[in-house]
C-alpha atoms as one frame of an Amber mdcrd trajectory, in Angstrom:
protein
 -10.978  13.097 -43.553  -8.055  13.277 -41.778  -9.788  13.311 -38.530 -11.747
  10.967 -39.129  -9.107   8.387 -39.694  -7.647   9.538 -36.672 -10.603   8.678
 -34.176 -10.801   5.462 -36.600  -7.440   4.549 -35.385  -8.358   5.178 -31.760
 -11.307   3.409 -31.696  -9.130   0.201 -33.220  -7.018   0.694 -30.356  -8.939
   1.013 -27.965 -10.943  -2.291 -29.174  -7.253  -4.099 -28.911  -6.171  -3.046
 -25.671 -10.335  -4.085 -24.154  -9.313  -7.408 -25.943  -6.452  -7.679 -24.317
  -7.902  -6.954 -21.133 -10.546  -9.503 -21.420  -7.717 -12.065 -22.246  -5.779
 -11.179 -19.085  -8.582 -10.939 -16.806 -11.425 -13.351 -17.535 -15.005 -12.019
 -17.194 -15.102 -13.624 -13.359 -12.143 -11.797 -12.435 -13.556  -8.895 -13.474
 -16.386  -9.245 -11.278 -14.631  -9.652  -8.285 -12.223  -6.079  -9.198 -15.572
  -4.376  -9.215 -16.430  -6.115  -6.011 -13.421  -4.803  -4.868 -13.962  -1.245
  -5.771 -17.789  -1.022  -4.604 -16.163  -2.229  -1.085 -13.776   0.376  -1.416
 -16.114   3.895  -2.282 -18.962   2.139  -0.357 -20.158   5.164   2.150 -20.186
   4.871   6.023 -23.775   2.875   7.532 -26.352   4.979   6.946 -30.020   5.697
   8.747 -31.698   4.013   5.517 -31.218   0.596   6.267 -28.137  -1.785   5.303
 -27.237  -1.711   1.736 -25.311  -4.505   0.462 -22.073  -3.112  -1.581 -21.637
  -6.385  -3.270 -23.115  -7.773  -6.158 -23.917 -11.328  -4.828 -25.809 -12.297
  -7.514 -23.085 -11.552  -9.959 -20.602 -12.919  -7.749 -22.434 -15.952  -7.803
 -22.452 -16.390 -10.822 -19.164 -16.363 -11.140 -18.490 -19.133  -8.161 -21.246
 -20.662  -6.173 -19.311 -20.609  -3.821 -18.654 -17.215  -2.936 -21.072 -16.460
   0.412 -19.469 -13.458   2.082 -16.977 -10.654   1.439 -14.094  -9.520   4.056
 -12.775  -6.291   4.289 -10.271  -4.578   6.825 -10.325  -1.163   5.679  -6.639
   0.731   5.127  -5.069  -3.295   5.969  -4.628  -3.569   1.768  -7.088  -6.868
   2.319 -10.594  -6.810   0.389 -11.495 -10.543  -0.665 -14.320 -12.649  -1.412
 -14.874 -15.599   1.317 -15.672 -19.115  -0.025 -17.107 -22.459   1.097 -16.480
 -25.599  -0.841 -19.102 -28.154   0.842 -17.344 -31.896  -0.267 -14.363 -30.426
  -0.093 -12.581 -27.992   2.683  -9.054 -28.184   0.738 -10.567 -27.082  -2.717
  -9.352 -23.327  -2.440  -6.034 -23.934  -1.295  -5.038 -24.256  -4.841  -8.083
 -22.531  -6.479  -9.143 -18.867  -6.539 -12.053 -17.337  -5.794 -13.386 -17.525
  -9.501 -12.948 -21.107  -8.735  -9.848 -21.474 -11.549  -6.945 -23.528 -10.556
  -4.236 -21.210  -9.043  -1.646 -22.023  -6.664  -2.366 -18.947  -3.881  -5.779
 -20.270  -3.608  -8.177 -18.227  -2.016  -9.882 -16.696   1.642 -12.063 -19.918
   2.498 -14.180 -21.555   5.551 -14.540 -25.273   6.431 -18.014 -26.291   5.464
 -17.092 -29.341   8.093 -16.512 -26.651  11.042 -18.028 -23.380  10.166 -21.845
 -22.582   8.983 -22.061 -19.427   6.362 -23.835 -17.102   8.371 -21.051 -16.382
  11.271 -22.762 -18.153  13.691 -20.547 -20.542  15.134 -18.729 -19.386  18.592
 -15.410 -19.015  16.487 -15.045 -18.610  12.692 -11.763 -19.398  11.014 -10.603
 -17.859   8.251  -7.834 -19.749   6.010  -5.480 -17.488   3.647  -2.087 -18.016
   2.141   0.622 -15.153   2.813   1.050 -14.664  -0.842   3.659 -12.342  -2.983
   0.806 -10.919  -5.127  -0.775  -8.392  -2.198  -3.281 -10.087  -2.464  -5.427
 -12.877   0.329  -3.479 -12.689   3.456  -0.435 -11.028   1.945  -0.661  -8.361
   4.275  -1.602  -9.414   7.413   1.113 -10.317   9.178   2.858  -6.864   8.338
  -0.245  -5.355   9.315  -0.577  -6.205  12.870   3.151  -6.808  13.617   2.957
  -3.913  15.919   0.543  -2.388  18.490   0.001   0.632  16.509  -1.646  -1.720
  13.611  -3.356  -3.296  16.141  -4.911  -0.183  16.390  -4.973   1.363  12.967
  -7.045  -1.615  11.421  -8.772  -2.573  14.275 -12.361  -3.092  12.353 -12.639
  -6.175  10.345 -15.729  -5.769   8.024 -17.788  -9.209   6.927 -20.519  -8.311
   4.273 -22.719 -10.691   3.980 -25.923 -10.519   1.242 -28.136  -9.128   3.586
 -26.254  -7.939   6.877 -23.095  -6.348   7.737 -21.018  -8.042  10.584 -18.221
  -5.671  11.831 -15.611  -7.602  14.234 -12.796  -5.690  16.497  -9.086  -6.563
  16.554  -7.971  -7.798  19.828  -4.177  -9.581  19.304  -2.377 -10.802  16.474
   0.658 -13.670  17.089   2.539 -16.499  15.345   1.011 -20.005  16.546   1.541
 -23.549  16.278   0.009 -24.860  12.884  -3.244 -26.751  14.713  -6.310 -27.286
  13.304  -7.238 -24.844  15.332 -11.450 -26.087  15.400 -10.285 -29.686  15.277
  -8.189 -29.143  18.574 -10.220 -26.578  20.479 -13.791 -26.569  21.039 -14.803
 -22.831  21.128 -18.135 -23.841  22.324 -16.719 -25.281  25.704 -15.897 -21.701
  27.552 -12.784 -23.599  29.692 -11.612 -24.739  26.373 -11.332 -21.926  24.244
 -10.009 -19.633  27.510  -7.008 -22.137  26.969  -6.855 -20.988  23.657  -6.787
 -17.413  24.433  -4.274 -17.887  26.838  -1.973 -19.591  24.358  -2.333 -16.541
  22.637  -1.592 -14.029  25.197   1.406 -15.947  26.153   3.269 -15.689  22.965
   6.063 -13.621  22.942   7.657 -12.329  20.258   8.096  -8.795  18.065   5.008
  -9.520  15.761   2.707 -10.701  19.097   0.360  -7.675  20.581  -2.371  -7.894
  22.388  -5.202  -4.920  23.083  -5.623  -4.932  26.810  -8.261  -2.466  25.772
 -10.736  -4.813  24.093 -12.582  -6.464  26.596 -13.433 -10.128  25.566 -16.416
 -11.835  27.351 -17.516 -15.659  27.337 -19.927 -16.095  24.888 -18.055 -13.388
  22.156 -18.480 -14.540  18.717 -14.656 -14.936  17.494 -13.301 -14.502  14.126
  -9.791 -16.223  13.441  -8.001 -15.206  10.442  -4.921 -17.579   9.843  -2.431
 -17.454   7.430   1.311 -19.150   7.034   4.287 -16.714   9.668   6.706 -14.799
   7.172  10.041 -16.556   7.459   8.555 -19.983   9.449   6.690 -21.722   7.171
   5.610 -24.289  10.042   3.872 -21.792  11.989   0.710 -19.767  11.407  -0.053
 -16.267  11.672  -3.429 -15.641  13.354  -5.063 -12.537  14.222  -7.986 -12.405
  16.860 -11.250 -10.489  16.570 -14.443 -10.265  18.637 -17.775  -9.274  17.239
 -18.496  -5.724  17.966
């Protein structure tokens, strides 16, 4: 009897401490942390064929708007990408569930960028949060040549294909729009871009002379707010592999 009062007692408390759970973390949230955790134990490409470590569907579900998932694997970032279509400022103050919260979420311009990674230069928005989570990270990441390195693959799943992009230089940046201001489809234009870059000098700017970047390389952007200068960004530079 006495047993059986005790695994009475822990089933009770277990039951409490899954309710409490579920009050913390609402269902969508929980979606995403198992997102997260596929991404994470996901093997290396196989021979078989690509195989999708995200739940889309369930994703979905959660937010429409979810259409891809970014990854930069030992970087600490492993987020789901979203795409408001009326409105590009929705997810500065919304999460990725789509519930109002003031670090937002990773989101594309539906008036600049198309889902599928197409466009000659994709920029992804991200506040430099406290929570390690969204851009948190980044800047501290590839602050130095050595993280350049070390995360140099930037993963984009996408429901059915697998992008993979390579790091090629990380630096603080005037806050531009950056696709309002340079046209990435005009090669003389966006060569002025990467030369802004390249000329930036300071302790978190490095560049990969290693990484050879040709006209006609699909870019990926990732831009958050500089640690310590709120009025500058932090962007870090990628090439499609």
């Amino acid at each position: 009897m006495k047993k059986k009062r005790q695994a009475g007692a822990a089933a009770i408390a277990l039951l409490c401490a899954l309710c409490a759970a579920a009050l913390l973390w609402p269902e969508g949230i929980w979606v995403i942390e198992e997102a997260r955790a596929a991404v994470e134990s996901a093997p290396p490409d196989g021979a078989g064929g690509y195989v999708c470590p995200v739940d889309f569907a369930a994703l979905q579900n959660v937010n429409k708007d979810i259409y891809a998932w970014l990854y930069i694997p030992g970087a600490g970032i492993n987020e789901p990408l979203v795409q408001r279509e009326d409105d590009s400022y929705y997810y500065l103050t919304h999460n990725s569930a789509g519930r109002e919260e003031a670090s937002g979420a990773l989101f594309t311009e539906s008036a600049y960028n198309s889902r599928d990674f197409s466009d000659p230069a994709t920029v992804i928005y991200g506040k430099n949060t406290a929570r390690k989570r969204l851009f948190a990270e980044l800047q501290a990441a590839y602050s130095s040549a050595e993280g350049l390195e070390e995360y140099a693959e930037i993963i984009i799943y996408l429901p059915e294909e697998e992008l993979r992009y390579q790091v090629f230089a990380a630096a603080p940046f005037r806050s531009y729009h950056l696709l309002h201001y340079f046209n990435f489809s005009n090669e003389d234009r966006r060569r002025v871009f990467l030369q802004a870059v390249d000329s930036v000098r300071t302790v978190d700017a490095n560049w990969n002379e290693a990484v050879g970047v040709a006209p006609g390389d699909s870019l990926l952007i990732l831009s958050t707010t500089r640690s310590g200068n709120s009025a500058m960004s932090y962007l870090v530079l990628a090439r499609r592999a």
